[in-house]
C-alpha positions, 0 to 999 in steps of 0.5 A: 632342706634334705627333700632330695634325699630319701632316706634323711628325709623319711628318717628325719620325720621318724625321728621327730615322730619317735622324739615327740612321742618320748617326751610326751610319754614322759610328761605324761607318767609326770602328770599321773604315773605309771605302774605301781609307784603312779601318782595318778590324778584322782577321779573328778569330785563334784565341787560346792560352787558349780560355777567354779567347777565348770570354769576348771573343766574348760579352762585351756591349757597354759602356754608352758604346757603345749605338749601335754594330752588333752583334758579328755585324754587324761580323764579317760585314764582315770579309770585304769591308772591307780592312786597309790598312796590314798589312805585305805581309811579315809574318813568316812563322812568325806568320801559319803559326801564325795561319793554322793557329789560324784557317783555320775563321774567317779567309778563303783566304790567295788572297783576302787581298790583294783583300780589302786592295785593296777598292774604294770602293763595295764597303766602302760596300755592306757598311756598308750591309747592316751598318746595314740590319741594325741597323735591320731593327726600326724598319721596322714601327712606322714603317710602322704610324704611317704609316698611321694617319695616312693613315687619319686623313686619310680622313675630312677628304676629303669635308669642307669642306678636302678639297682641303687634305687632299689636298694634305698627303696628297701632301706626305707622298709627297713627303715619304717620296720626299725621305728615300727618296733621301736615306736610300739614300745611306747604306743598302743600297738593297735593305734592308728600311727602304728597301723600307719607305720605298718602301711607305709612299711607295706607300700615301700615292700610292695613298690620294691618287689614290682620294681626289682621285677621290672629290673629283672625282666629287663635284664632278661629280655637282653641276656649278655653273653658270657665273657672270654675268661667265663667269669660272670656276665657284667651285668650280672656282676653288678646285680650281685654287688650293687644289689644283691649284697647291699639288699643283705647288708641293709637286712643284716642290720634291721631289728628282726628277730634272729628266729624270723630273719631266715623266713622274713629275707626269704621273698627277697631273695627269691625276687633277686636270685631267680632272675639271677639264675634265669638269666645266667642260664640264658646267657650260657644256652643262648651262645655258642659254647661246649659243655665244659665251657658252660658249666665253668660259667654256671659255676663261676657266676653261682660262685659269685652269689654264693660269696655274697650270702655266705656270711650270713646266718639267714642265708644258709638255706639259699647257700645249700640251695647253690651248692645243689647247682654248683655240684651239677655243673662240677659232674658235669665239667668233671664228665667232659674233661674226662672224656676230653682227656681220655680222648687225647690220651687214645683211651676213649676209642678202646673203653667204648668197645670195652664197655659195649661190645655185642659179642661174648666172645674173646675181646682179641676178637672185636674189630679194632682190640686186636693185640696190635691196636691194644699195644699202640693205645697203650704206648700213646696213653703213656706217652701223652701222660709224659707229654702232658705232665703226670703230675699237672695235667693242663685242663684249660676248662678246669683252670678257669674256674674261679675258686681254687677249691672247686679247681683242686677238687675238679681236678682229683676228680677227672684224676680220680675217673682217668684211674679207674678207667684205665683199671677197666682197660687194663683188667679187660686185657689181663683177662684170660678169658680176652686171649692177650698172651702178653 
C-alpha cells in the first residue's frame, strides 16, 4: 500500500525485521535463558527406548510455536548457554549412566562447570548466531526491494525535485545505518542480515554520491548569472535549502556517535560544497562584473552556506573553511572600496605620486605635488567628506552585503584605510624636508 513511498516502505520492512527479531529473541531466553540467571535446555540424554528418542528428535514443532528457532538452532546453544541451578552433587550412579548413554552428544565432563558458569556476553552471542540463523531467509528479498527503490529514484534525479530525491536517497542511508546499529544489539554482528544491512546502507551511499554529481555537474555546465541586488544565484539558493540543509537536518538526527560525526558527514559535504563554490565562482567570472561587485556575491552566497551548518557541531570545520573565503573576498572589497572612495575624494592621484615617486629630491618638486595642486587636493577631500557625510559614507558595494556584521565591520575597514592614507598624505606635506612652507 505504501510501495510508492520510499522512506514508509523500507522503514516498514525494518520495522517488522526489528519487531520479528525482538520478539524472537524473547522466546528465545524463555526457552533457555540468557546470562547468569538461564534456565538452558540440558544437553541431550540417551533415552531406554530408541524408538521413543528418535520420534522426539523429529517431531515437528507445534502450531502455537511457529516463531520459535529450530530444533538444531537450539542444540547448537547447548554448548554455551549454561545450566544453573543443576546440583554440583548429582548422584553419581545417574549421571555414570547418563554419561555412558550420552558421551557422543553431551560435552567433556571437564567443561561442564564452565559451561555452568558462561558469562553474560557469551550466551548473548550464542542468541545471536541462533537468530542469524532463523533469519538467514529474509536477507535476499529484502536486499532485492531495496534496490528497486533506489532504482526508482534514479529517475527523479535529473528532474525538476532532484534535490528532493537526493535527500530521500540519503534518509534511506541513514535509515539502514539506524537499524544496522539498532539490530546488532540483538544479533551476531557477523550475520549474514547484518552484513545485508551494511550492504544496502553501502548502495544507498554509493547511488547518492553518483547522483548528487550528475546533480552538481549539470548545475555546472549552465552557470547562472549573478542577481541585480548580488544576493546568490537561484539555483544555488535552492541547492542550500532544498539540499544542503535538509542533507544536515536528516545527518543531525541519525544515531552517529558524536566523536564519528565530523569524520563521517565529512564526504557529503565535500560532494555538496565544492560544486557549490565552483559554481558560484563560475557564475561571479563568467559575467561582466567589478571587483567590488563580485566579492559581495562570493560572499553573500558563501554567507548563505555558512547559515546552513552554523548550528551544528560537526560542521565546525567546513564553518572555518568558509571564513577562510569570506575573509578573502572581504580584503578585497575592503581594497576597492578604498581606492573607490579615495578616488572620489581627490586623494588617490596624490598618494600614488607619494608612494612612487623616483626622485629624492623635494616632493614640492614632483610634477603634479606643487603647492597648488596639494591645496586644491586638499580642499576637494574635505569638501567630498561634507558632501558625502562623514559619519555615513555611502558605499553602494558595501551596503549590499547580506550580513549587518560583515557590512559594519567592511565599513570601519575602508574607514580605518581612508585614515591612515591620509596620515601618509599629510605626514609627506608637514615634512621639512618636502619644502611646503605652509
Amino acid at each position: 500500500m505504501h510501495a510508492h513511498d520510499p522512506m514508509r516502505y523500507v522503514g516498514d520492512m525494518l520495522a517488522w525485521l526489528h519487531q520479528a527479531i525482538a520478539s524472537e529473541r524473547e522466546l528465545l531466553i524463555g526457552l533457555v535463558g540468557s546470562g547468569e540467571d538461564a534456565v538452558a535446555l540440558p544437553p541431550p540424554v540417551a533415552s531406554a527406548d530408541p524408538d521413543r528418542r528418535s520420534s522426539m528428535s523429529a517431531a515437528p514443532s507445534s502450531p502455537g510455536m511457529a516463531t520459535s528457532p529450530p530444533p538444531t538452532a537450539i542444540h547448537r546453544s547447548h554448548s554455551v548457554i549454561g545450566i544453573p541451578g543443576e546440583s554440583q552433587n548429582h548422584d553419581s550412579s545417574h549421571s555414570s549412566s547418563v554419561s555412558s548413554s550420552s558421551s557422543s552428544a553431551s560435552a567433556p565432563a571437564s567443561s561442564l562447570p564452565n559451561a555452568r558458569h558462561t558469562p553474560h556476553s557469551a550466551s548473548n552471542t550464542a542468541l545471536g548466531r541462533v537468530l542469524s540463523m532463523a533469519f538467514d531467509a529474509v536477507c535476499r528479498p529484502f536486499k532485492v526491494r531495496v534496490d528497486q527503490v533506489l532504482t526508482m529514484k534514479e529517475s527523479d534525479v535529473t528532474g525538476s525535485n532532484a534535490a528532493i530525491s537526493l535527500v530521500t536517497i540519503y534518509r534511506l542511508a541513514n535509515l539502514l545505518d539506524f537499524y544496522t546499529r539498532t539490530i546488532a544489539s540483538l544479533i551476531d554482528s557477523t550475520s549474514s542480515l547484518s552484513q545485508t544491512l551494511v550492504d544496502a546502507k553501502h548502495d544507498c551511499l554509493k547511488t547518492f554520491y553518483t547522483h548528487v554529481k550528475t546533480y552538481t555537474d549539470s548545475l555546472l555546465r549552465t552557470p547562472p548569472a549573478p542577481p541585480a541586488d548580488l544576493m546568490p544565484a537561484i539555483s544555488v539558493r535552492d541547492a542550500i535549502t532544498r539540499l544542503l540543509s535538509d542533507l544536515i537536518a536528516t545527518f543531525n538526527a541519525s544515531l552517529v556517535p558524536i566523536e564519528e560525526r565530523t569524520s563521517e558527514f565529512s564526504p557529503v559535504l565535500d560532494a555538496v560544497m565544492s560544486p557549490l563554490l565552483q559554481l558560484c565562482t563560475l557564475s561571479a567570472t563568467m559575467h561582466p562584473l567589478d571587483l567590488s561587485s563580485m566579492a559581495v556575491y562570493m560572499i553573500n552566497s558563501i554567507s548563505a552556506m555558512q547559515a546552513a551548518l552554523a548550528t551544528y557541531d560537526f560542521t565546525a570545520p567546513r564553518v572555518e573553511m568558509l571564513n577562510g573565503h569570506v575573509e578573502s573576498h572581504m580584503d578585497t572589497l575592503v581594497e576597492e572600496q578604498t581606492s573607490v572612495l579615495l578616488g572620489r575624494c581627490g586623494l588617490r592621484p596624490k598618494l600614488a605620486l607619494i608612494q612612487f615617486r623616483d626622485s629624492q629630491g623635494p616632493l614640492n618638486l614632483v610634477p603634479g605635488m606643487d603647492r597648488q595642486s596639494v591645496l586644491e587636493a586638499v580642499l576637494h577631500f574635505e569638501s567630498t567628506l561634507v558632501d558625502l557625510g562623514a559619519l555615513v559614507l555611502p558605499l553602494p558595494q558595501i551596503d549590499m552585503l547580506s550580513s549587518p556584521r560583515l557590512r559594519s565591520q567592511a565599513r570601519r575597514q575602508v574607514l580605518h584605510l581612508v585614515s591612515i592614507a591620509y596620515a601618509t598624505f599629510y605626514d609627506a606635506i608637514t615634512d621639512p624636508a618636502n619644502k611646503y612652507i605652509d
